[in-house]
C-alpha positions as CSV (number, residue, x, y, z in Angstrom):
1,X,-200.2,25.8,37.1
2,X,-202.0,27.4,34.0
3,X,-205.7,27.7,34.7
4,X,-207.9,26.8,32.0
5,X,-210.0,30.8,32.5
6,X,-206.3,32.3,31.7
7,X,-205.7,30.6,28.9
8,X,-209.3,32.0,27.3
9,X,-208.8,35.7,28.5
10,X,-208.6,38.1,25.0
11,X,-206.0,35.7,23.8
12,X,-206.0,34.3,20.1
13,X,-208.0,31.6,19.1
14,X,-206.6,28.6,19.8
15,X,-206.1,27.2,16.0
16,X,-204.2,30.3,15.3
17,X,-201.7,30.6,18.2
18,X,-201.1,26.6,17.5
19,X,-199.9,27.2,13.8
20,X,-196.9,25.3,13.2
21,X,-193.8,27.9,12.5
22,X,-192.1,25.1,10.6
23,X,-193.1,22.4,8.4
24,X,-191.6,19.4,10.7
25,X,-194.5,20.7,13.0
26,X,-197.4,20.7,10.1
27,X,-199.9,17.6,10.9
28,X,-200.5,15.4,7.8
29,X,-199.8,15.6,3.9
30,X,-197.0,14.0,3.8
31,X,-197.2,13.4,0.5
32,X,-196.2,17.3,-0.3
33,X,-193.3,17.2,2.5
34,X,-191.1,14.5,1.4
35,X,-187.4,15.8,1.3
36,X,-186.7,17.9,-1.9
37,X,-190.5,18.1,-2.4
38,X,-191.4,21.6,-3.8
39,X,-192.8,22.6,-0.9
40,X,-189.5,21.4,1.5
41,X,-187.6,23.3,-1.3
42,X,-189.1,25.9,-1.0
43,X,-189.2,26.6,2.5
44,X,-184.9,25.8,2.7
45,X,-183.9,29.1,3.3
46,X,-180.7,28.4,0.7
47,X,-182.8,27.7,-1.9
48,X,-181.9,28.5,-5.4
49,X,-183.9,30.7,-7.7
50,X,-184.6,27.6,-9.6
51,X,-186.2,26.4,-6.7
52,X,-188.6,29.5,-5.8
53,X,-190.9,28.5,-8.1
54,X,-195.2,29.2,-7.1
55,X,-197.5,27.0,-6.3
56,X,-201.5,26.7,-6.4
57,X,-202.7,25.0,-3.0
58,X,-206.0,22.9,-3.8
59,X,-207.7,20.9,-0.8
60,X,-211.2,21.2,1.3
61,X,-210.9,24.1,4.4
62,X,-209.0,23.1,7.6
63,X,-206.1,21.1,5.6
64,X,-203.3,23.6,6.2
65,X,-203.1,25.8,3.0
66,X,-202.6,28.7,4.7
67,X,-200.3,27.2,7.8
68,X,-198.0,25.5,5.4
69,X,-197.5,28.9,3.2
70,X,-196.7,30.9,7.1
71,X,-194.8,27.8,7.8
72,X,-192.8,28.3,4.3
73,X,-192.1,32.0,4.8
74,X,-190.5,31.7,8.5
75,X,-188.3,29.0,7.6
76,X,-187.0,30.4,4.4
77,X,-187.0,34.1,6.2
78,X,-188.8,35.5,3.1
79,X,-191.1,38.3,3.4
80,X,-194.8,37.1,3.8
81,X,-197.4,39.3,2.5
82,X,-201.1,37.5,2.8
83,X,-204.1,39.2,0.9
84,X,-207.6,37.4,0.7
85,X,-209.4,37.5,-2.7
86,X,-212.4,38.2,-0.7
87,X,-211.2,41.6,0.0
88,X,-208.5,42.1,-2.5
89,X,-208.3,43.9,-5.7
90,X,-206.3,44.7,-8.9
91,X,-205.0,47.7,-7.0
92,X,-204.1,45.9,-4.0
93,X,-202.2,43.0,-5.9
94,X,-200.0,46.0,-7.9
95,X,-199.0,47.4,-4.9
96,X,-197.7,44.1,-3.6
97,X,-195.7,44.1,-6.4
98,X,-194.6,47.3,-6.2
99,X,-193.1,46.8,-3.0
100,X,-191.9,43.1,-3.6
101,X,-189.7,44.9,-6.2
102,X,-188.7,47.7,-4.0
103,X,-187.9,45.1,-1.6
104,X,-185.7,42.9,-4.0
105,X,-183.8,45.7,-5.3
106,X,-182.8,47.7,-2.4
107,X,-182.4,44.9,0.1
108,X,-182.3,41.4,-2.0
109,X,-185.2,39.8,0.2
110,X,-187.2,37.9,-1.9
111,X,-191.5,38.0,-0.9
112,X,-194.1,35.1,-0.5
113,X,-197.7,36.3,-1.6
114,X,-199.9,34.2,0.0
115,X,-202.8,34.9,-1.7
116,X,-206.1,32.7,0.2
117,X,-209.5,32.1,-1.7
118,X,-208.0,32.5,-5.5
119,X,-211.3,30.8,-6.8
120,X,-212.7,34.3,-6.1
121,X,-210.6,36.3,-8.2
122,X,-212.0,37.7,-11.5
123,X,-210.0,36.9,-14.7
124,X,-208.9,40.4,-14.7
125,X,-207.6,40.4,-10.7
126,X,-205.7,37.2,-11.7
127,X,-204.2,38.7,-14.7
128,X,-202.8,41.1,-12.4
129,X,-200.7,38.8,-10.7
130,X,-198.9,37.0,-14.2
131,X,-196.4,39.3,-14.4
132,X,-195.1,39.2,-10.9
133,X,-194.9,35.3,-11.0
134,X,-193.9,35.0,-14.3
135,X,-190.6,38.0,-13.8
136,X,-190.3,36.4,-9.9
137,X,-190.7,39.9,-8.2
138,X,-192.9,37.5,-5.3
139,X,-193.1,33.8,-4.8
140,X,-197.1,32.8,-5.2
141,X,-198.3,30.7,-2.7
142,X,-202.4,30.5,-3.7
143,X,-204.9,28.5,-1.9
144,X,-208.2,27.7,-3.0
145,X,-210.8,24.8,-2.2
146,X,-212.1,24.8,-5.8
147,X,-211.1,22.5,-8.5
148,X,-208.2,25.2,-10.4
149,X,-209.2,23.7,-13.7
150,X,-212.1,25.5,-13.4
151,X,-211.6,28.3,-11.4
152,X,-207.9,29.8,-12.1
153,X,-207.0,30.7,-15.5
154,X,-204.5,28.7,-17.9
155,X,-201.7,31.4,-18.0
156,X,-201.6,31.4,-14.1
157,X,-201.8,27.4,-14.0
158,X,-198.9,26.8,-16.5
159,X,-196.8,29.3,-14.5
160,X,-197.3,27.4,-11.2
161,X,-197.4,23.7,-9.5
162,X,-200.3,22.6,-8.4
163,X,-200.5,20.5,-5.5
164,X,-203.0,18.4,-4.1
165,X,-204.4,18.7,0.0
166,X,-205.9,15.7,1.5
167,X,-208.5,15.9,4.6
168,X,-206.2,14.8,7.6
169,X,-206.4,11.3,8.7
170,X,-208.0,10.6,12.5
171,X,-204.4,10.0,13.3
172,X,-203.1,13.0,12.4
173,X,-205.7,15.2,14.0
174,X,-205.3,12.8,17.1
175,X,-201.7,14.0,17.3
176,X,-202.8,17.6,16.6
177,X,-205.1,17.4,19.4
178,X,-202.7,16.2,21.9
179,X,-200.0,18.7,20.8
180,X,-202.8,21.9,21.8
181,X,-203.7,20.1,25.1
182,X,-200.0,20.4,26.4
183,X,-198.5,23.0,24.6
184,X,-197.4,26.3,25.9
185,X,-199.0,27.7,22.9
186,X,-202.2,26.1,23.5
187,X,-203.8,24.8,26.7
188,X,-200.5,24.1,28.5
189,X,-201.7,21.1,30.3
190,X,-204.5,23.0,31.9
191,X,-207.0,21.0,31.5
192,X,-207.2,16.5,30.5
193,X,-208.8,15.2,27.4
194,X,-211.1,11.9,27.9
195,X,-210.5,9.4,25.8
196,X,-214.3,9.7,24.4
197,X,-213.8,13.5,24.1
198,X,-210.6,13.3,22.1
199,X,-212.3,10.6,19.8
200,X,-215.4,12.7,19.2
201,X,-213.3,15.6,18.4
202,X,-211.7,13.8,15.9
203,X,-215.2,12.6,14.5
204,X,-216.5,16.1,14.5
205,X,-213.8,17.4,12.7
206,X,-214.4,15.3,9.7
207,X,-210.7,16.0,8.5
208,X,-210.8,19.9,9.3
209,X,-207.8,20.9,11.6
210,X,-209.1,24.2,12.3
211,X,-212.1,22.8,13.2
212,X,-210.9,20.5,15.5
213,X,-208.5,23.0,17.5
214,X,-211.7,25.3,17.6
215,X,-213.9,22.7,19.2
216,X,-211.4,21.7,21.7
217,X,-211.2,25.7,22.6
218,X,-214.5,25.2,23.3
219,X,-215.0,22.4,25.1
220,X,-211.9,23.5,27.3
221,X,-213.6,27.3,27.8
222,X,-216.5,24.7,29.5
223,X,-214.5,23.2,31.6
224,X,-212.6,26.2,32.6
225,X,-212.5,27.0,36.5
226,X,-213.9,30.8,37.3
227,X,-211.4,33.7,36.6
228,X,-211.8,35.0,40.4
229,X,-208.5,33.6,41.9
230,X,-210.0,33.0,44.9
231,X,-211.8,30.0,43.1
232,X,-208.4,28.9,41.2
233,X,-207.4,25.4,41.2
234,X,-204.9,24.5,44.0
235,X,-201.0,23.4,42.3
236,X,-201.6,20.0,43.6
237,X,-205.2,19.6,42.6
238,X,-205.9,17.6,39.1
239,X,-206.6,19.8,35.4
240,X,-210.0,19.4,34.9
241,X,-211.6,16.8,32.5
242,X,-212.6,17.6,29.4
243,X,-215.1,14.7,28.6
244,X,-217.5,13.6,25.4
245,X,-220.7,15.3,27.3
246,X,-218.5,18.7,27.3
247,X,-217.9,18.0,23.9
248,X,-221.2,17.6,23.0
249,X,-222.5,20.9,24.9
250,X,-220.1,23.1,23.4
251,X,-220.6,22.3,19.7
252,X,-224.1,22.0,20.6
253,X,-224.5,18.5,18.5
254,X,-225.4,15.5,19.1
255,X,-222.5,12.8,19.6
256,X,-223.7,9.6,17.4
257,X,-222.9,6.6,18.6
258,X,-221.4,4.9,15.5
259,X,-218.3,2.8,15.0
260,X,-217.5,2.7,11.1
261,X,-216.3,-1.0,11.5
262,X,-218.9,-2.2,14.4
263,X,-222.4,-2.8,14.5
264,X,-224.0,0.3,14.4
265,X,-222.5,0.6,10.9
266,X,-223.7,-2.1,9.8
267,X,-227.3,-1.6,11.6
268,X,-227.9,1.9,10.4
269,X,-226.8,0.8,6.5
270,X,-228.7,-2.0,7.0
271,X,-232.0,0.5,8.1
272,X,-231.0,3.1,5.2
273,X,-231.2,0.2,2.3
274,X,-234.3,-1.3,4.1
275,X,-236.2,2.3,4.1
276,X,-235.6,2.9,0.6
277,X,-237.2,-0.9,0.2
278,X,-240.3,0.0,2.1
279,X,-240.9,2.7,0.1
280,X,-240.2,5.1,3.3
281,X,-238.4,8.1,2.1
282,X,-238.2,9.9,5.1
283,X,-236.9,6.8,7.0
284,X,-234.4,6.5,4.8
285,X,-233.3,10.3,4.7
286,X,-233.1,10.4,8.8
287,X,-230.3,7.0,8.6
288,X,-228.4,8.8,5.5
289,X,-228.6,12.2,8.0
290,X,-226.9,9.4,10.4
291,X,-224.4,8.5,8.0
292,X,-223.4,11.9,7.3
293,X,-223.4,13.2,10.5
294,X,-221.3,10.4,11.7
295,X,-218.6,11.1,9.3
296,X,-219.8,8.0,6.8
297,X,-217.2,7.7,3.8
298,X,-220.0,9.1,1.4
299,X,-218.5,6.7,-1.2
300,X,-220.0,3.9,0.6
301,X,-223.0,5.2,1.0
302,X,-223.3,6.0,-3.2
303,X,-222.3,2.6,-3.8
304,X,-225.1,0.8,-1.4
305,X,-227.6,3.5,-3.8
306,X,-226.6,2.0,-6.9
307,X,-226.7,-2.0,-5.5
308,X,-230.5,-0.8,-3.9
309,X,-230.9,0.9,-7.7
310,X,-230.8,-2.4,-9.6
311,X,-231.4,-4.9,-6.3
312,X,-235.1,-3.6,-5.5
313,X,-236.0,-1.3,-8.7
314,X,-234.2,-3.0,-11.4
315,X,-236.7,-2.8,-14.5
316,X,-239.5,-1.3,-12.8
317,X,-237.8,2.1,-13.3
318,X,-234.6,1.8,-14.8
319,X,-234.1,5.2,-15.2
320,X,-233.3,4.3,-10.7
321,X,-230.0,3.2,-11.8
322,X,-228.9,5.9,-13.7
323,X,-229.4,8.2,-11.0
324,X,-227.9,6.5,-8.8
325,X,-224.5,6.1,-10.6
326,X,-225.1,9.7,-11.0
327,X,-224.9,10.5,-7.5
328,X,-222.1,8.3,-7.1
329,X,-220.3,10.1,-9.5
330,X,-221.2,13.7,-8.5
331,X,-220.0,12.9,-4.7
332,X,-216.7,12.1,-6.3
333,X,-216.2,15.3,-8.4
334,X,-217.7,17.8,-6.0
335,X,-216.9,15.9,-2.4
336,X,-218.3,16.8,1.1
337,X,-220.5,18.7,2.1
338,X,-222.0,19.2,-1.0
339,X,-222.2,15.8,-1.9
340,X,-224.9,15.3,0.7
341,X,-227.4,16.7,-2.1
342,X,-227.2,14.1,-4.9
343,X,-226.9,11.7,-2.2
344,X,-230.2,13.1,-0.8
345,X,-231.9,13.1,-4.2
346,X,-230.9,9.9,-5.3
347,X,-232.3,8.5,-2.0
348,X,-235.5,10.2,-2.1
349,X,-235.8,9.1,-5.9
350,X,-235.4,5.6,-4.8
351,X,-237.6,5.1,-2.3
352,X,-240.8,6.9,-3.8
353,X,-240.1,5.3,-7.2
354,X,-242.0,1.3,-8.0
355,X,-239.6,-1.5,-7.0
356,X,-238.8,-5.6,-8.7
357,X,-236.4,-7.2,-7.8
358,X,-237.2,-9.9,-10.4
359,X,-234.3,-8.7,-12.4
360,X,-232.1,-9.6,-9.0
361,X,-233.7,-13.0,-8.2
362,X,-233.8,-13.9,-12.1
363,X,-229.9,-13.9,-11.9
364,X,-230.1,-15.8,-8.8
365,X,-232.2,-18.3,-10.2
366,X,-229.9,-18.8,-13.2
367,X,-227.0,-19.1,-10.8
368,X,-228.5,-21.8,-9.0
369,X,-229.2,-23.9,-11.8
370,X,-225.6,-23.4,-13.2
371,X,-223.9,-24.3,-10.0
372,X,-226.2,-27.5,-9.7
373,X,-224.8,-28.6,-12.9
374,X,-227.8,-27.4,-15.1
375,X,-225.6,-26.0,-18.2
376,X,-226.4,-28.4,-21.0
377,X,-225.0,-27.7,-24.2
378,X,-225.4,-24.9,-26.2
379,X,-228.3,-25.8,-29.1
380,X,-226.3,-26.5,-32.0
381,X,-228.1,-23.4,-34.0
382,X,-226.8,-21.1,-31.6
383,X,-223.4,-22.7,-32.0
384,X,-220.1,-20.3,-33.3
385,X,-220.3,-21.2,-37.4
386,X,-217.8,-18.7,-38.2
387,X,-214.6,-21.3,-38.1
388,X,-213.4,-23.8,-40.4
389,X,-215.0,-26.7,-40.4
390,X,-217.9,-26.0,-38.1
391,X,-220.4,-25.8,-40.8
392,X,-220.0,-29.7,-41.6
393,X,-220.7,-29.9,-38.0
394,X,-224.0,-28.2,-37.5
395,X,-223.1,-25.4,-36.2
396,X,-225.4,-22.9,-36.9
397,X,-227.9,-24.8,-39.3
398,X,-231.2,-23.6,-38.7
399,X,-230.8,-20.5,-37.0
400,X,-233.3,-17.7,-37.7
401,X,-231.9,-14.0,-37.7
402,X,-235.0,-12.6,-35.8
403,X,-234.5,-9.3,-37.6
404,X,-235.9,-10.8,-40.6
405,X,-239.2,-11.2,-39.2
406,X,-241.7,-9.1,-39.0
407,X,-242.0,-8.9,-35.2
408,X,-238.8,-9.6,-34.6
409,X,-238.7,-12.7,-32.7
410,X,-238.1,-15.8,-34.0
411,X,-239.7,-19.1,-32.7
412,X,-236.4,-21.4,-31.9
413,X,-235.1,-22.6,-28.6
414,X,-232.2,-20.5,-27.0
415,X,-231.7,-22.5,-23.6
416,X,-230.0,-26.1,-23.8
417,X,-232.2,-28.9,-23.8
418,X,-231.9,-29.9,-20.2
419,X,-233.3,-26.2,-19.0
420,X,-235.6,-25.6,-21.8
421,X,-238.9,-24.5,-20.0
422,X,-237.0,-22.6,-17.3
423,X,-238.3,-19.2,-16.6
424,X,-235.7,-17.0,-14.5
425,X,-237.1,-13.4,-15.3
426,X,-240.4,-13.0,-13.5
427,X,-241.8,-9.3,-13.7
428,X,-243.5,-7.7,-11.4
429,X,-247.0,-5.7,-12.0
430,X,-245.2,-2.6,-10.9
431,X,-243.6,0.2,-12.7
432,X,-242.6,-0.6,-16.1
433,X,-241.8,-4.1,-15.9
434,X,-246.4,-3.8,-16.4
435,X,-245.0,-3.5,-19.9
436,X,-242.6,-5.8,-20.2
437,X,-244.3,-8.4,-18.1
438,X,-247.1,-8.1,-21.0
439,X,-244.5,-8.0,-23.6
440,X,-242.8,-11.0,-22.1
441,X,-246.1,-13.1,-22.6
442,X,-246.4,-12.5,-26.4
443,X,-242.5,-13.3,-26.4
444,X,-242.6,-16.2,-24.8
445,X,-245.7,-17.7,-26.9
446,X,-243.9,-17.1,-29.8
447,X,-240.6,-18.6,-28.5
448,X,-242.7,-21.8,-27.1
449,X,-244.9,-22.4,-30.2
């Protein structure tokens, strides 16, 4: 048998040696590898000129931009040529295409440029590459985990598809996992996998592949028996056990107990929203660390902000609410990690701001009196007088358009007759609604006189 200390002598890392050499091995997007997708197209190794068009990879790190172009170029047997825009230049890019040419003529072998990190090309590097894609002399395969719109220029974009990566699902790094635990390639069965190991290294991972294959490496490298062979596992003895505490040491993090559809969900959200009520802004920063730590779908999280925004602010700052669908809206455009930063500043804005919820329990109130049958009927100088006929029926005789008065507010009943003394809004002394609750007063001596 394989000893784990073998498998971790000067080899490759493990996410490296257990890149897929064909796309029926690639875990996840399925939604780019349906048959005669692009991307299957394109790795057929008959596939016609029409076919061999470039594409623009966009999707976080650890989705499999640059496994699926490898994965591409083996099956199609095209030349692969990979630069990084980190390290690459005009020059470099020229003599790819130089030789891409070179290549075409003499021997008819066409050449995938896999070009990683585009976003970090300078207008004039990526002007460098137009006319290579745009006469074919390479196939462009780019990957970048900025949005292209902003970060590729126009020419380059209409010349190429561009296709969308998504995070992989728990399953598919599950199966991934699995896969590098037997593989020849990877751990060849060397050492077993917990079921609470394999399930915090599909937390950890967070939807990274590489990530995932890296942090099993480690874990596994824990585990691994001494490289003397004198201390080598007997044939009949069992692999050693990789378990969640050896997962824990060898990222060197914490492993948060938190089930996304059991109770400490619920508990910790239930903490977060409570914090930001109490006006404790560092309580609620350590449950949103939680959150985010624990692989939390930030979404949630922006959307429990914005309920908390008008809940327990409402009018005493309602500036709370804009920030919060701010947030909400910047973790959508920008994602993870970053979006742990509006998320952080809507939070702390939040809970150190004043809070009502008498906007919240005004509603409520109203509610109540509705479902208990406390609707009346409308007072017929609030009535629709626009149609025929409605005139000679009342409707609308008496009304006073408050803009014709000189403060604006007219003295005339607005609730039916059954709820006519009901007060549903009830302001707090904090924040702004000090304003309005003095405003409110005046208002509501004018409306009663």
């Amino acid at each position: 048998m394989t000893t784990p200390s073998a498998l971790f002598s000067g080899q490759t890392p493990l996410a490296v040696r257990m890149r897929p050499v064909s796309l029926d091995e690639v875990a996840g997007q399925a939604h780019l590898l349906r048959p005669g997708s692009p991307l299957v197209a394109l790795a057929d190794g008959g596939a016609t000129p029409r076919s061999a068009v470039s594409v623009i990879l966009w999707g976080p790190p650890g989705t499999g931009k640059t496994t699926l172009a490898q994965a591409i170029a083996r099956t199609s047997g095209r030349r692969f040529v990979e630069l990084s825009a980190v390290t690459a230049g005009v020059r470099d890019v020229r003599e790819v295409m130089q030789e891409a040419m070179t290549q075409r003529d003499l021997y008819g072998a066409s050449t995938i440029l896999f070009l990683d990190e585009i976003h970090r090309f300078t207008k004039a590097q990526q002007d460098a590459l137009l006319p290579g894609v745009e006469n074919g002399w390479v196939i462009l395969i780019a990957a970048t985990t900025e949005n292209p719109s902003f970060s590729v220029i126009s020419p380059l974009l209409s010349r190429s598809l561009l296709l969308t990566l998504q995070p992989l699902t728990e399953a598919d790094l599950g199966e991934l996992i699995d896969r590098a635990v037997i593989d020849p390639r990877g751990l060849a069965g060397a050492v077993t996998l917990s079921p609470e190991a394999r399930d915090a290294l599909v937390h950890l991972a967070s939807g990274d592949a590489r990530r995932a294959l890296t942090s099993l490496e480690a874990a596994a490298a824990m585990v691994a028996p001494a490289a003397d062979a004198d201390d080598a596992p007997d044939a009949a003895e069992e692999p050693p056990l990789i378990t969640a505490d050896h997962v824990a040491q060898a990222v060197d993090r914490a492993l948060l107990r938190y089930d996304k559809q059991g109770d400490e969900h619920y508990d910790v959200i239930s903490a977060f929203i409570k914090s930001i009520r109490g006006s404790d802004v560092d309580a609620a920063m350590h449950y949103l660390a939680r959150m985010i730590e624990a692989g939390e779908d930030p979404r949630f999280i922006a959307r429990r902000l914005v309920i908390s925004a008008a809940e327990d602010i409402g009018l005493a700052d309602p500036q709370a609410l804009q920030i919060a669908v701010a947030a909400a809206d910047a973790v959508a455009f920008i994602g993870m990690p970053e979006g742990r930063i509006p998320l952080a500043e809507a939070t702390a804005y939040l809970a150190t701001t004043a809070k009502s919820n008498a906007a919240y329990t005004a509603i409520d109130r109203a509610i109540a009196d509705v479902r208990a049958g406390g609707f009346g009927r409308v007072p017929p100088h609030l009535r629709d007088a626009h149609y025929p006929g409605a005139k000679r029926l009342g409707h609308g005789k008496g009304y006073v358009y408050p803009h014709d008065l000189e403060v604006g507010v007219a003295t005339q009943q607005y609730l039916p007759d059954e709820l006519r003394d009901r007060q549903y809004y009830r302001p707090s002394g904090r924040g702004l609604e000090r304003d309005i609750a003095a405003r409110l007063e005046k208002i509501r001596k004018i409306l009663g006189d």
